[in-house]
C-alpha positions in Angstrom: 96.4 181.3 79.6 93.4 179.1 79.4 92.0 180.3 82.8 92.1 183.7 81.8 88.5 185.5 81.3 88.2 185.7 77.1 85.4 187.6 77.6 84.6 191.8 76.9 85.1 193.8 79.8 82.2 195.9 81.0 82.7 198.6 78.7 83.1 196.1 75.8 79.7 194.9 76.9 77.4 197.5 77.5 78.4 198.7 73.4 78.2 195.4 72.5 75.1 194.6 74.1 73.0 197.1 71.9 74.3 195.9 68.9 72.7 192.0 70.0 69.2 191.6 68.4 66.5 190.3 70.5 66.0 187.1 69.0 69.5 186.6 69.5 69.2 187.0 73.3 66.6 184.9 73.3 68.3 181.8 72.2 70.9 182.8 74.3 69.0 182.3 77.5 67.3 179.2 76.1 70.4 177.2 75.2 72.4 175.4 78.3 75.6 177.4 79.2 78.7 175.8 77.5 81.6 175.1 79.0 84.1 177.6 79.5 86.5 177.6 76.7 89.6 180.1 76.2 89.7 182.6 72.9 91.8 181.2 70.5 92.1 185.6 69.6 93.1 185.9 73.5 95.5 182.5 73.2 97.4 184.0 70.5 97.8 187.7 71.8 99.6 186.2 74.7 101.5 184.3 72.7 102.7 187.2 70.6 103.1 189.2 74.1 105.4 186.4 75.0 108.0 186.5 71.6 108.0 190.0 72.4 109.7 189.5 75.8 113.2 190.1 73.5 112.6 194.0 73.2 113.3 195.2 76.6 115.9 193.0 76.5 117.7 194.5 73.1 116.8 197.5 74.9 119.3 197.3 77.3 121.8 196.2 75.2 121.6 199.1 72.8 122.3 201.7 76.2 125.2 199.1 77.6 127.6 199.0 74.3 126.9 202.9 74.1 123.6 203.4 72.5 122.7 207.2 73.7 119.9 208.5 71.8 116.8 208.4 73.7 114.1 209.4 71.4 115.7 206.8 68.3 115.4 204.0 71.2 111.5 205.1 72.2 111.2 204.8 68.0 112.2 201.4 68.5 109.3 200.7 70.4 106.6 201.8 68.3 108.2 201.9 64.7 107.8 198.5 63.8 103.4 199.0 62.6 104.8 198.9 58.8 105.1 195.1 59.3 101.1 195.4 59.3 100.9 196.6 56.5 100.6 193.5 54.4 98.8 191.3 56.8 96.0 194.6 56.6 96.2 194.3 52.6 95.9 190.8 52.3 92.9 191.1 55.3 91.1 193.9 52.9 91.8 191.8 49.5 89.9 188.7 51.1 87.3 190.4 52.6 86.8 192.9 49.4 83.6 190.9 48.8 81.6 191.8 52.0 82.6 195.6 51.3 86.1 197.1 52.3 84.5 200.2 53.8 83.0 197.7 56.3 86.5 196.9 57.5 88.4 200.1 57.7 88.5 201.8 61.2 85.6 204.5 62.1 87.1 207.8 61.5 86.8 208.9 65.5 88.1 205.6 66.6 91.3 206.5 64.3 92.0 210.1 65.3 91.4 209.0 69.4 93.7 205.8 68.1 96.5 208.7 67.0 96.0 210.8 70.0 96.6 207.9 72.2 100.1 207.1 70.1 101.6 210.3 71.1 100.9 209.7 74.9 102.3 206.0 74.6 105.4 207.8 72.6 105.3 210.1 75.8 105.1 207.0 77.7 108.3 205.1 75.8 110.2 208.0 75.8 110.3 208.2 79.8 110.9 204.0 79.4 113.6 204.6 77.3 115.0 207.5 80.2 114.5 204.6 82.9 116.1 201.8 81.1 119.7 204.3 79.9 119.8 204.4 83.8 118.8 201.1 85.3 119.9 197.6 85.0 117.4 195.1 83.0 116.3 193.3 86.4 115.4 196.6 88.0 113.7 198.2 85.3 111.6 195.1 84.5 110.2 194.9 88.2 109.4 198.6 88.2 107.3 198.3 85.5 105.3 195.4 86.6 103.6 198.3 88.9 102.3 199.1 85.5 99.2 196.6 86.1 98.5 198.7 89.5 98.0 201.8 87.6 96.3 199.5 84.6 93.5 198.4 87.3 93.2 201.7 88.9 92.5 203.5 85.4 90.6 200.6 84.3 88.0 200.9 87.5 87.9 204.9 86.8 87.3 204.4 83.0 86.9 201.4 81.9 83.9 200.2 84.7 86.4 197.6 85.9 85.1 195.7 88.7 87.6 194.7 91.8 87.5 191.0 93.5 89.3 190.2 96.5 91.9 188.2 94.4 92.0 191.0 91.9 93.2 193.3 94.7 95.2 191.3 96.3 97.5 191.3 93.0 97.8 195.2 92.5 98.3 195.4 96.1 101.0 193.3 95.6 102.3 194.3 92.2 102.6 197.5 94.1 104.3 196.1 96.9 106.8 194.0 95.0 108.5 197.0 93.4 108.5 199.3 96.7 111.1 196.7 98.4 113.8 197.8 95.8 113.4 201.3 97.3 113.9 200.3 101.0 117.4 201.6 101.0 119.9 203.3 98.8 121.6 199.9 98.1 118.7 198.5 97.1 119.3 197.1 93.3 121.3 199.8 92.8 124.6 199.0 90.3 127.8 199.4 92.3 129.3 202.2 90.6 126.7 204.5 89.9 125.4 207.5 91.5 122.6 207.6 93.8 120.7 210.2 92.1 121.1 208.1 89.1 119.7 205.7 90.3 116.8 207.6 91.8 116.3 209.7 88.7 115.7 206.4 87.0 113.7 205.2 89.2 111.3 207.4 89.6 111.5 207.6 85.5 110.2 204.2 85.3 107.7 204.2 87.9 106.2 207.7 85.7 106.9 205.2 82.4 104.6 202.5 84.3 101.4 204.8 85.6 101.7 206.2 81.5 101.3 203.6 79.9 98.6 202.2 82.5 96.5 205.0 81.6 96.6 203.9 77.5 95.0 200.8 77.9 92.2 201.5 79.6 91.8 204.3 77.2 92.3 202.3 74.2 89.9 199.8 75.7 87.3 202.5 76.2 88.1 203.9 72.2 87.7 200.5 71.1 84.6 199.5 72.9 82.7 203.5 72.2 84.1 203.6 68.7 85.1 200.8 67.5 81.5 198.5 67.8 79.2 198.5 65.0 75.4 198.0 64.7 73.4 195.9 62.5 74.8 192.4 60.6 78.8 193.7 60.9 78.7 193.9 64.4 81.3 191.3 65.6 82.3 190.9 69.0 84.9 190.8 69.3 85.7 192.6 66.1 88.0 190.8 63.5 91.6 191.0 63.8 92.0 193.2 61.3 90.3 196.2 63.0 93.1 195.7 65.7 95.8 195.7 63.4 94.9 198.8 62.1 94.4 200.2 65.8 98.4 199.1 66.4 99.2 201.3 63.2 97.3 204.4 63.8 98.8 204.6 67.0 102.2 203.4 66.1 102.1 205.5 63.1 101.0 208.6 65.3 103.9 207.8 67.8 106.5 207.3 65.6 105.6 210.8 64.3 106.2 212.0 67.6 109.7 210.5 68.2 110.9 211.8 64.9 110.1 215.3 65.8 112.3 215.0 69.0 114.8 213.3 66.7 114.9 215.9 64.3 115.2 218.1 67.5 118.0 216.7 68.9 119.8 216.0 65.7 119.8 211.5 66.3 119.8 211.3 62.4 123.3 212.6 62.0 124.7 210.9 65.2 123.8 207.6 64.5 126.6 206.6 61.7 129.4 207.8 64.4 126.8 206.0 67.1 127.4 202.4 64.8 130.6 202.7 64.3 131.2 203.0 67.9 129.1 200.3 69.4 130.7 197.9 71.0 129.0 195.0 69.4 129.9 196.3 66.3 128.7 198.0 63.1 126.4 195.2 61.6 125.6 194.4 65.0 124.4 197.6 66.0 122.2 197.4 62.7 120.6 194.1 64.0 120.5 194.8 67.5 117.8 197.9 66.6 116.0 196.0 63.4 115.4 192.8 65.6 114.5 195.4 68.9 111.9 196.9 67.0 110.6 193.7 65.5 109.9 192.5 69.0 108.4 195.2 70.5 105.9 195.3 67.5 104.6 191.7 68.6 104.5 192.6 71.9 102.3 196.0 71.1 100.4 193.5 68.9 99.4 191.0 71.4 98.7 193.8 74.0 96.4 195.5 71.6 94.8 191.9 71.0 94.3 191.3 74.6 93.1 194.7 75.0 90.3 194.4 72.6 89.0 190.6 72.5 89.6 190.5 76.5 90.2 193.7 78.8 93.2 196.4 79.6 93.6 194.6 82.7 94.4 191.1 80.6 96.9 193.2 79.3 98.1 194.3 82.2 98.2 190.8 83.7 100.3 189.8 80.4 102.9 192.3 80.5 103.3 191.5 84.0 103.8 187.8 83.1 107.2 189.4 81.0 108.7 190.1 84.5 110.4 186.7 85.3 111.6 185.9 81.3 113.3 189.6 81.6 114.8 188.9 84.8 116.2 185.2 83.3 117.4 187.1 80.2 119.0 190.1 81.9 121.2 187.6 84.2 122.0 185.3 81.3 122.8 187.5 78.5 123.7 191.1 80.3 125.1 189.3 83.8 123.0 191.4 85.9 123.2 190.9 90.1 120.1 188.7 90.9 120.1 189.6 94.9 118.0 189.2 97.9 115.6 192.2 97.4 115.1 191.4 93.7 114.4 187.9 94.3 111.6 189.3 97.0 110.2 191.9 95.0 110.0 189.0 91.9 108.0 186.3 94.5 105.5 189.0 95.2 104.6 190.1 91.6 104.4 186.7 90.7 102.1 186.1 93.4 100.2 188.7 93.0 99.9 186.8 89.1 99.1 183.6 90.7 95.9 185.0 92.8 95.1 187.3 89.6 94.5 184.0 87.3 92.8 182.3 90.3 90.3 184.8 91.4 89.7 184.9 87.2 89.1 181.4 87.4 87.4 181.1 90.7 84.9 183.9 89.5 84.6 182.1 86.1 82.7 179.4 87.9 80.8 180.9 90.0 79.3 182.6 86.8 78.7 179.6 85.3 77.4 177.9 88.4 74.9 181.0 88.7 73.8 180.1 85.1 72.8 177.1 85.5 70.6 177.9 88.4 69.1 180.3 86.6 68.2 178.1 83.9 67.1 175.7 86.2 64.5 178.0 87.7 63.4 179.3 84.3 63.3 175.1 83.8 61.1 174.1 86.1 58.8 177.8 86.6 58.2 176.6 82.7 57.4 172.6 83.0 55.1 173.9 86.4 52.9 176.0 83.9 52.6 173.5 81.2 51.1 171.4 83.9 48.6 173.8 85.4 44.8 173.5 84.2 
Protein backbone atom coordinates (compact mmCIF):
# COMPACT_ATOMS: atom_id res chain seq x y z
CA UNK A 1 0.00 0.00 0.00
CA UNK A 2 2.80 2.49 0.08
CA UNK A 3 2.28 3.38 -3.59
CA UNK A 4 -1.21 4.15 -3.07
CA UNK A 5 -2.15 8.15 -3.40
CA UNK A 6 -2.73 9.24 0.65
CA UNK A 7 -3.88 12.20 -0.53
CA UNK A 8 -7.83 13.91 -0.53
CA UNK A 9 -9.62 13.34 -3.63
CA UNK A 10 -10.95 16.30 -5.50
CA UNK A 11 -13.91 16.77 -3.52
CA UNK A 12 -11.85 16.36 -0.35
CA UNK A 13 -9.74 19.27 -1.79
CA UNK A 14 -11.80 21.83 -3.09
CA UNK A 15 -13.51 21.92 0.96
CA UNK A 16 -10.36 21.63 2.22
CA UNK A 17 -8.75 24.11 0.25
CA UNK A 18 -10.99 27.06 1.76
CA UNK A 19 -10.32 26.05 5.05
CA UNK A 20 -6.16 26.67 4.28
CA UNK A 21 -5.12 30.23 5.32
CA UNK A 22 -3.06 32.19 3.03
CA UNK A 23 -0.02 32.36 4.77
CA UNK A 24 -0.23 28.81 4.93
CA UNK A 25 -0.18 28.50 1.15
CA UNK A 26 2.47 30.57 0.97
CA UNK A 27 4.99 28.53 2.80
CA UNK A 28 3.63 25.83 1.02
CA UNK A 29 4.86 26.97 -2.38
CA UNK A 30 8.05 28.22 -0.83
CA UNK A 31 9.22 24.96 0.76
CA UNK A 32 10.85 22.11 -1.69
CA UNK A 33 8.27 19.27 -2.36
CA UNK A 34 8.99 16.36 0.05
CA UNK A 35 9.21 13.10 -0.89
CA UNK A 36 6.27 11.12 -1.29
CA UNK A 37 5.47 9.32 1.82
CA UNK A 38 2.39 6.95 2.47
CA UNK A 39 -0.39 7.94 5.35
CA UNK A 40 0.23 6.10 8.26
CA UNK A 41 -4.15 6.80 8.61
CA UNK A 42 -4.35 5.15 4.88
CA UNK A 43 -1.56 2.23 5.97
CA UNK A 44 -3.67 1.18 8.79
CA UNK A 45 -7.22 1.30 7.08
CA UNK A 46 -5.90 -1.21 4.70
CA UNK A 47 -4.69 -3.09 7.24
CA UNK A 48 -7.92 -3.28 9.08
CA UNK A 49 -9.69 -3.93 5.49
CA UNK A 50 -7.38 -6.86 5.31
CA UNK A 51 -8.36 -8.72 9.06
CA UNK A 52 -11.59 -8.12 7.79
CA UNK A 53 -11.23 -10.53 4.79
CA UNK A 54 -12.81 -13.36 7.55
CA UNK A 55 -16.45 -11.89 7.19
CA UNK A 56 -17.42 -13.00 3.79
CA UNK A 57 -15.91 -15.95 4.67
CA UNK A 58 -18.09 -16.73 8.04
CA UNK A 59 -20.67 -15.60 5.78
CA UNK A 60 -20.75 -18.53 3.83
CA UNK A 61 -20.41 -20.70 6.38
CA UNK A 62 -23.45 -19.56 8.33
CA UNK A 63 -25.78 -20.35 4.75
CA UNK A 64 -23.73 -23.86 4.26
CA UNK A 65 -24.46 -25.60 7.86
CA UNK A 66 -28.15 -24.10 7.36
CA UNK A 67 -28.06 -20.54 8.38
CA UNK A 68 -31.49 -19.11 6.57
CA UNK A 69 -32.30 -15.85 7.82
CA UNK A 70 -31.35 -13.24 5.44
CA UNK A 71 -31.88 -10.01 7.18
CA UNK A 72 -30.10 -11.50 10.81
CA UNK A 73 -27.01 -12.24 8.22
CA UNK A 74 -27.12 -8.53 6.50
CA UNK A 75 -27.17 -7.50 10.59
CA UNK A 76 -24.00 -9.17 10.77
CA UNK A 77 -22.52 -6.94 8.50
CA UNK A 78 -23.22 -3.71 9.95
CA UNK A 79 -23.98 -4.54 13.77
CA UNK A 80 -20.73 -4.65 15.05
CA UNK A 81 -20.37 -0.18 15.42
CA UNK A 82 -20.95 -0.81 19.41
CA UNK A 83 -17.26 -1.99 19.42
CA UNK A 84 -16.70 1.97 18.77
CA UNK A 85 -18.04 2.88 21.32
CA UNK A 86 -15.14 2.93 23.74
CA UNK A 87 -12.46 3.78 21.41
CA UNK A 88 -15.01 7.25 20.70
CA UNK A 89 -15.18 7.72 24.73
CA UNK A 90 -11.76 7.35 25.37
CA UNK A 91 -11.14 9.72 22.01
CA UNK A 92 -13.59 12.44 23.62
CA UNK A 93 -12.07 11.97 27.41
CA UNK A 94 -8.48 12.90 25.88
CA UNK A 95 -9.40 15.51 23.85
CA UNK A 96 -12.03 17.09 26.51
CA UNK A 97 -9.48 19.86 26.83
CA UNK A 98 -9.60 21.32 23.36
CA UNK A 99 -13.60 21.26 23.62
CA UNK A 100 -15.70 18.06 23.00
CA UNK A 101 -18.23 19.94 20.91
CA UNK A 102 -15.20 20.39 18.59
CA UNK A 103 -15.09 16.66 17.99
CA UNK A 104 -18.58 15.40 17.75
CA UNK A 105 -19.95 14.97 14.07
CA UNK A 106 -21.84 18.18 12.36
CA UNK A 107 -25.43 17.48 12.73
CA UNK A 108 -26.00 17.30 8.69
CA UNK A 109 -23.02 15.15 8.21
CA UNK A 110 -24.86 12.68 10.88
CA UNK A 111 -28.39 12.54 9.53
CA UNK A 112 -26.74 12.11 5.61
CA UNK A 113 -24.26 9.49 7.64
CA UNK A 114 -27.78 7.58 8.74
CA UNK A 115 -29.42 7.97 5.41
CA UNK A 116 -26.57 6.40 3.84
CA UNK A 117 -26.80 3.25 6.45
CA UNK A 118 -30.08 2.26 5.34
CA UNK A 119 -29.00 2.18 1.57
CA UNK A 120 -25.78 0.08 2.63
CA UNK A 121 -28.31 -2.18 4.77
CA UNK A 122 -30.28 -2.19 1.34
CA UNK A 123 -27.02 -2.92 -0.18
CA UNK A 124 -26.01 -6.05 2.45
CA UNK A 125 -29.33 -7.31 2.43
CA UNK A 126 -29.12 -8.15 -1.53
CA UNK A 127 -25.17 -9.41 -0.42
CA UNK A 128 -26.54 -11.60 1.94
CA UNK A 129 -29.45 -12.80 -1.09
CA UNK A 130 -26.18 -13.42 -3.37
CA UNK A 131 -23.99 -15.18 -1.04
CA UNK A 132 -27.33 -17.92 0.41
CA UNK A 133 -27.06 -18.74 -3.44
CA UNK A 134 -23.51 -18.70 -4.59
CA UNK A 135 -20.40 -20.39 -3.66
CA UNK A 136 -17.61 -18.10 -1.82
CA UNK A 137 -15.35 -18.05 -5.00
CA UNK A 138 -18.18 -16.81 -7.24
CA UNK A 139 -19.65 -14.39 -4.99
CA UNK A 140 -16.21 -12.79 -4.21
CA UNK A 141 -15.39 -12.22 -8.02
CA UNK A 142 -18.77 -10.68 -8.64
CA UNK A 143 -18.30 -8.27 -6.23
CA UNK A 144 -14.92 -7.12 -7.21
CA UNK A 145 -17.20 -5.24 -10.13
CA UNK A 146 -18.00 -3.27 -7.18
CA UNK A 147 -14.80 -0.92 -7.90
CA UNK A 148 -16.37 -0.40 -11.64
CA UNK A 149 -19.40 1.05 -10.29
CA UNK A 150 -17.15 2.77 -7.32
CA UNK A 151 -15.21 4.74 -10.18
CA UNK A 152 -18.18 5.42 -12.29
CA UNK A 153 -20.16 7.03 -9.18
CA UNK A 154 -17.03 8.53 -8.03
CA UNK A 155 -16.42 10.49 -11.61
CA UNK A 156 -20.31 11.47 -11.45
CA UNK A 157 -20.13 12.70 -7.76
CA UNK A 158 -17.15 12.66 -6.42
CA UNK A 159 -15.09 14.82 -9.48
CA UNK A 160 -13.05 11.70 -9.86
CA UNK A 161 -10.62 12.08 -12.61
CA UNK A 162 -9.91 8.85 -15.07
CA UNK A 163 -6.12 7.97 -16.24
CA UNK A 164 -5.44 5.47 -18.82
CA UNK A 165 -4.26 2.91 -16.10
CA UNK A 166 -7.25 3.90 -13.93
CA UNK A 167 -9.47 2.68 -16.83
CA UNK A 168 -7.84 0.03 -17.83
CA UNK A 169 -8.66 -1.59 -14.17
CA UNK A 170 -12.55 -1.02 -14.15
CA UNK A 171 -12.45 -2.10 -17.61
CA UNK A 172 -11.05 -5.01 -16.51
CA UNK A 173 -12.64 -5.50 -13.10
CA UNK A 174 -15.66 -5.41 -15.33
CA UNK A 175 -14.42 -7.88 -17.58
CA UNK A 176 -13.13 -10.34 -15.04
CA UNK A 177 -16.51 -11.14 -13.60
CA UNK A 178 -18.43 -11.24 -17.14
CA UNK A 179 -16.30 -14.54 -18.02
CA UNK A 180 -18.26 -16.44 -15.22
CA UNK A 181 -21.41 -15.68 -17.24
CA UNK A 182 -20.19 -16.99 -20.67
CA UNK A 183 -22.20 -20.13 -20.29
CA UNK A 184 -24.65 -21.81 -17.88
CA UNK A 185 -21.79 -24.02 -16.48
CA UNK A 186 -19.86 -21.28 -15.81
CA UNK A 187 -19.04 -21.49 -11.85
CA UNK A 188 -22.14 -22.73 -11.37
CA UNK A 189 -22.30 -25.67 -8.28
CA UNK A 190 -23.12 -28.99 -9.83
CA UNK A 191 -26.44 -29.57 -8.25
CA UNK A 192 -28.09 -26.54 -8.33
CA UNK A 193 -30.63 -24.93 -10.43
CA UNK A 194 -29.84 -22.61 -13.16
CA UNK A 195 -32.10 -20.03 -12.19
CA UNK A 196 -30.52 -20.27 -8.90
CA UNK A 197 -27.77 -19.56 -9.94
CA UNK A 198 -28.82 -16.72 -12.17
CA UNK A 199 -30.98 -15.29 -9.49
CA UNK A 200 -27.79 -15.00 -7.50
CA UNK A 201 -26.00 -13.67 -9.76
CA UNK A 202 -27.56 -11.02 -10.80
CA UNK A 203 -28.29 -10.43 -6.78
CA UNK A 204 -24.68 -9.84 -6.33
CA UNK A 205 -23.89 -7.84 -9.29
CA UNK A 206 -27.16 -5.31 -7.93
CA UNK A 207 -25.17 -5.87 -4.15
CA UNK A 208 -21.88 -4.58 -6.04
CA UNK A 209 -23.34 -1.25 -8.13
CA UNK A 210 -25.17 -0.51 -4.27
CA UNK A 211 -22.71 -0.40 -2.41
CA UNK A 212 -20.43 1.51 -5.20
CA UNK A 213 -22.79 4.22 -5.05
CA UNK A 214 -22.17 4.65 -0.90
CA UNK A 215 -18.75 5.45 -1.12
CA UNK A 216 -18.71 8.04 -3.29
CA UNK A 217 -21.54 9.41 -1.40
CA UNK A 218 -20.02 9.04 1.91
CA UNK A 219 -16.90 10.60 0.35
CA UNK A 220 -18.91 13.58 -0.85
CA UNK A 221 -20.80 13.83 2.95
CA UNK A 222 -17.51 13.74 4.45
CA UNK A 223 -15.72 16.20 2.33
CA UNK A 224 -19.25 18.89 2.14
CA UNK A 225 -20.04 18.25 5.79
CA UNK A 226 -17.62 16.98 7.49
CA UNK A 227 -14.56 19.88 6.90
CA UNK A 228 -14.33 22.57 9.35
CA UNK A 229 -13.09 26.26 9.09
CA UNK A 230 -10.76 28.10 11.23
CA UNK A 231 -7.86 26.47 13.77
CA UNK A 232 -10.00 22.83 13.88
CA UNK A 233 -9.79 22.27 10.47
CA UNK A 234 -7.76 19.04 10.04
CA UNK A 235 -7.28 17.39 6.87
CA UNK A 236 -7.64 14.83 7.06
CA UNK A 237 -9.96 14.97 10.08
CA UNK A 238 -8.91 12.85 13.18
CA UNK A 239 -9.86 9.42 13.42
CA UNK A 240 -12.36 9.88 15.69
CA UNK A 241 -14.70 11.83 13.39
CA UNK A 242 -14.58 8.59 11.19
CA UNK A 243 -15.35 6.40 13.89
CA UNK A 244 -18.28 8.13 14.58
CA UNK A 245 -19.28 8.15 10.77
CA UNK A 246 -18.94 4.00 10.90
CA UNK A 247 -21.62 4.30 13.90
CA UNK A 248 -24.10 6.59 12.60
CA UNK A 249 -24.36 4.63 9.67
CA UNK A 250 -23.98 1.25 11.21
CA UNK A 251 -26.28 2.26 13.94
CA UNK A 252 -28.90 3.62 11.16
CA UNK A 253 -28.47 0.16 9.25
CA UNK A 254 -28.82 -2.02 11.91
CA UNK A 255 -32.15 -0.25 12.53
CA UNK A 256 -33.13 -1.15 9.29
CA UNK A 257 -32.34 -4.94 9.38
CA UNK A 258 -34.20 -5.23 12.68
CA UNK A 259 -37.29 -3.97 11.24
CA UNK A 260 -37.17 -6.74 8.45
CA UNK A 261 -36.32 -9.06 11.31
CA UNK A 262 -39.10 -8.16 13.31
CA UNK A 263 -40.99 -8.64 9.98
CA UNK A 264 -40.09 -11.85 9.21
CA UNK A 265 -40.13 -13.16 12.80
CA UNK A 266 -35.68 -14.13 12.79
CA UNK A 267 -35.88 -13.45 16.58
CA UNK A 268 -37.95 -16.49 17.36
CA UNK A 269 -36.33 -18.80 14.69
CA UNK A 270 -32.92 -18.40 15.71
CA UNK A 271 -32.92 -20.84 19.02
CA UNK A 272 -34.40 -23.81 16.60
CA UNK A 273 -31.83 -22.08 13.81
CA UNK A 274 -28.64 -22.99 16.64
CA UNK A 275 -29.75 -25.90 17.64
CA UNK A 276 -29.81 -27.12 14.11
CA UNK A 277 -26.60 -25.91 12.73
CA UNK A 278 -24.40 -28.20 11.68
CA UNK A 279 -21.38 -26.83 13.36
CA UNK A 280 -23.14 -26.89 16.43
CA UNK A 281 -24.86 -24.75 19.09
CA UNK A 282 -21.78 -22.89 20.57
CA UNK A 283 -20.48 -22.84 17.23
CA UNK A 284 -23.20 -21.31 15.63
CA UNK A 285 -22.90 -18.59 18.52
CA UNK A 286 -19.22 -17.93 17.45
CA UNK A 287 -19.51 -18.33 13.90
CA UNK A 288 -22.07 -14.97 14.00
CA UNK A 289 -20.07 -12.97 17.04
CA UNK A 290 -16.69 -13.48 15.19
CA UNK A 291 -18.62 -12.72 11.49
CA UNK A 292 -19.74 -9.55 12.81
CA UNK A 293 -16.51 -8.60 14.44
CA UNK A 294 -14.83 -8.90 11.09
CA UNK A 295 -17.01 -7.11 8.98
CA UNK A 296 -16.83 -4.18 11.52
CA UNK A 297 -12.95 -3.81 10.69
CA UNK A 298 -13.50 -4.21 7.32
CA UNK A 299 -16.40 -1.22 7.34
CA UNK A 300 -13.72 0.52 9.57
CA UNK A 301 -10.86 0.54 7.23
CA UNK A 302 -13.18 1.29 4.27
CA UNK A 303 -14.54 4.25 5.97
CA UNK A 304 -10.76 5.17 6.85
CA UNK A 305 -9.71 4.93 3.31
CA UNK A 306 -12.70 6.67 2.27
CA UNK A 307 -12.09 9.70 4.24
CA UNK A 308 -8.04 10.24 4.59
CA UNK A 309 -7.70 8.89 0.83
CA UNK A 310 -10.79 8.51 -1.77
CA UNK A 311 -13.94 6.06 -2.46
CA UNK A 312 -12.02 4.71 -5.15
CA UNK A 313 -8.95 3.68 -2.56
CA UNK A 314 -11.66 1.87 -1.11
CA UNK A 315 -12.76 0.46 -3.92
CA UNK A 316 -9.23 -0.65 -4.94
CA UNK A 317 -8.98 -2.28 -1.20
CA UNK A 318 -12.00 -4.29 -1.23
CA UNK A 319 -10.97 -5.41 -4.52
CA UNK A 320 -7.56 -6.50 -3.06
CA UNK A 321 -10.09 -9.06 -0.63
CA UNK A 322 -10.77 -11.03 -3.94
CA UNK A 323 -7.69 -13.54 -4.05
CA UNK A 324 -7.64 -14.08 0.24
CA UNK A 325 -11.53 -15.01 -0.34
CA UNK A 326 -10.84 -17.21 -3.16
CA UNK A 327 -7.70 -18.99 -0.97
CA UNK A 328 -10.16 -19.22 2.05
CA UNK A 329 -13.20 -20.51 0.26
CA UNK A 330 -11.04 -23.56 -1.38
CA UNK A 331 -9.24 -24.16 1.95
CA UNK A 332 -11.81 -23.98 4.53
CA UNK A 333 -15.42 -24.45 2.37
CA UNK A 334 -13.59 -26.86 -0.59
CA UNK A 335 -14.98 -24.82 -3.20
CA UNK A 336 -14.15 -25.85 -7.21
CA UNK A 337 -11.27 -23.49 -8.24
CA UNK A 338 -11.75 -23.98 -12.27
CA UNK A 339 -10.61 -22.64 -15.51
CA UNK A 340 -13.01 -19.65 -15.73
CA UNK A 341 -12.54 -18.64 -12.09
CA UNK A 342 -8.86 -18.76 -12.33
CA UNK A 343 -9.39 -16.22 -15.62
CA UNK A 344 -11.77 -14.01 -14.19
CA UNK A 345 -9.25 -13.82 -10.82
CA UNK A 346 -5.96 -12.97 -13.30
CA UNK A 347 -7.92 -10.17 -14.82
CA UNK A 348 -9.16 -8.40 -11.60
CA UNK A 349 -5.84 -8.69 -10.25
CA UNK A 350 -4.50 -7.09 -13.23
CA UNK A 351 -6.69 -4.66 -13.40
CA UNK A 352 -5.19 -4.05 -9.38
CA UNK A 353 -1.69 -4.24 -10.68
CA UNK A 354 -2.21 -1.21 -13.41
CA UNK A 355 -4.52 0.54 -10.69
CA UNK A 356 -1.45 0.89 -8.16
CA UNK A 357 0.92 1.67 -11.13
CA UNK A 358 -0.87 4.41 -12.92
CA UNK A 359 -1.26 5.77 -8.93
CA UNK A 360 2.30 5.57 -8.71
CA UNK A 361 3.27 6.58 -12.25
CA UNK A 362 1.01 9.71 -11.76
CA UNK A 363 2.44 10.34 -8.27
CA UNK A 364 5.66 11.26 -10.01
CA UNK A 365 4.78 13.02 -12.55
CA UNK A 366 3.19 15.40 -9.84
CA UNK A 367 6.08 15.66 -8.09
CA UNK A 368 8.38 15.99 -11.12
CA UNK A 369 5.91 18.92 -12.23
CA UNK A 370 6.62 20.46 -8.78
CA UNK A 371 9.83 20.74 -8.93
CA UNK A 372 9.86 22.53 -12.18
CA UNK A 373 7.66 24.75 -11.01
CA UNK A 374 9.69 25.71 -8.18
CA UNK A 375 12.53 25.90 -10.32
CA UNK A 376 10.96 28.55 -12.46
CA UNK A 377 9.67 30.48 -9.54
CA UNK A 378 13.65 29.87 -8.55
CA UNK A 379 15.37 31.30 -10.98
CA UNK A 380 12.34 34.15 -12.33
CA UNK A 381 13.25 35.24 -8.40
CA UNK A 382 17.34 35.17 -8.33
CA UNK A 383 16.87 37.06 -12.17
CA UNK A 384 15.05 40.06 -10.34
CA UNK A 385 17.28 40.34 -7.40
CA UNK A 386 19.95 40.80 -10.04
CA UNK A 387 18.33 43.48 -12.18
CA UNK A 388 19.33 47.31 -11.58
Amino acid sequence: MATIAASASPAMQEISSKATSPARTAAAAAAAPARYRPSPMVIFSACMVLLGATGPLLLRVYFVHGGERLFFSAALQISGWPLLLLPIGVSFFRGRKHGVSNLLLAPRLAGAGALLGALYAISCFIYALGSQALPLSTSSLLQATQLAFTAVFAFIFAGLRFTPFSANAVVLLTIGPAVLGVGPGSGKPAGEASKTYWTGFCESIAAAALAGLVLPLVEVAMARYGRRTGPTARVPPPYVTVMQMQAVMGAAGTAVCLLGMAIKSDFAALPSEAATFGLGKTNYYLVLIWDAVAWQLLNMGVMGLITCASSLLAGIMIAVLLPVSEVLAVIFLHEKFDGPKGIALVLSLWGFASYLYGEKAQKKREAQKKEQQLAVAKKTGDLESAAP
